[in-house]
C-alpha positions in Angstrom: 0.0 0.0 0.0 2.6 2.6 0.6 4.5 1.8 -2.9 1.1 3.5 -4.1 1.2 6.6 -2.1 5.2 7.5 -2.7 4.2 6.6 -6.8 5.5 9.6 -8.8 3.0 9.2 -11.9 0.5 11.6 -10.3 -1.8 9.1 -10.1 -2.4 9.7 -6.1 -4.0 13.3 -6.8 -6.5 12.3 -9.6 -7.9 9.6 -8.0 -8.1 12.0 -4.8 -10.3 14.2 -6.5 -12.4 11.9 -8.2 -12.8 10.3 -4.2 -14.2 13.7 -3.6 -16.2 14.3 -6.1 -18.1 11.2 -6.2 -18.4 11.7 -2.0 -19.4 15.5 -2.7 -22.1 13.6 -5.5 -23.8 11.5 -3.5 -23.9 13.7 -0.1 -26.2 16.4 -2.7 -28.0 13.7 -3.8 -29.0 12.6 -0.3 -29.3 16.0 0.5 -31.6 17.0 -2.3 -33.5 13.6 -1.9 -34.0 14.8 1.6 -35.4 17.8 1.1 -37.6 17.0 -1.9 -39.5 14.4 0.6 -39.3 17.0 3.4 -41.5 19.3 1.4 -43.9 16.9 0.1 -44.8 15.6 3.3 -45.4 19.2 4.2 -47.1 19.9 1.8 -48.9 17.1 2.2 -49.5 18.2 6.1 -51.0 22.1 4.9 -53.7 20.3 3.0 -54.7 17.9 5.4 -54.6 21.2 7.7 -56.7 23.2 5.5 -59.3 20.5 4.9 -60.1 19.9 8.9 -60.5 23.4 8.8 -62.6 23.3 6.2 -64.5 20.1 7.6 -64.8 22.0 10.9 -66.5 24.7 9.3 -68.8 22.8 7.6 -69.8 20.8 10.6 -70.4 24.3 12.7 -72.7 25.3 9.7 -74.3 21.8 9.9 -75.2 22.2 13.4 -76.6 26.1 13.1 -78.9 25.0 10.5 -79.9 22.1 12.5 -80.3 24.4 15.5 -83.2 26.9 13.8 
């Protein structure tokens, strides 16, 4: 293993970089992936929000009429 790191063909430093740029990749990707299921779920959690609200309302409305 250490014949590889003292090799003077500049091999070491390309595959370095290509190390980081596949780790620099994949860590956007999870982050991206993260966030794109973050925000549907809240999305997802407004809606189901605004329709209680809305099913509240209509329940109230429901139970005026009901009470006249």
């Amino acid at each position: 293993m250490l014949h590889f790191v003292r090799n003077e063909k500049g091999v070491l430093l390309p595959a370095a970089m290509l190390l980081l740029l596949i780790v620099c990749l994949s860590l956007f990707a999870t982050t991206a992936a993260y966030q794109s299921k973050y925000r549907t779920y809240d999305s997802l959690e407004k809606s189901n929000i605004n329709a209680t609200i809305i099913k509240i309302d209509n329940f109230k409305e429901r139970e005026n009429n009901l009470d006249m």
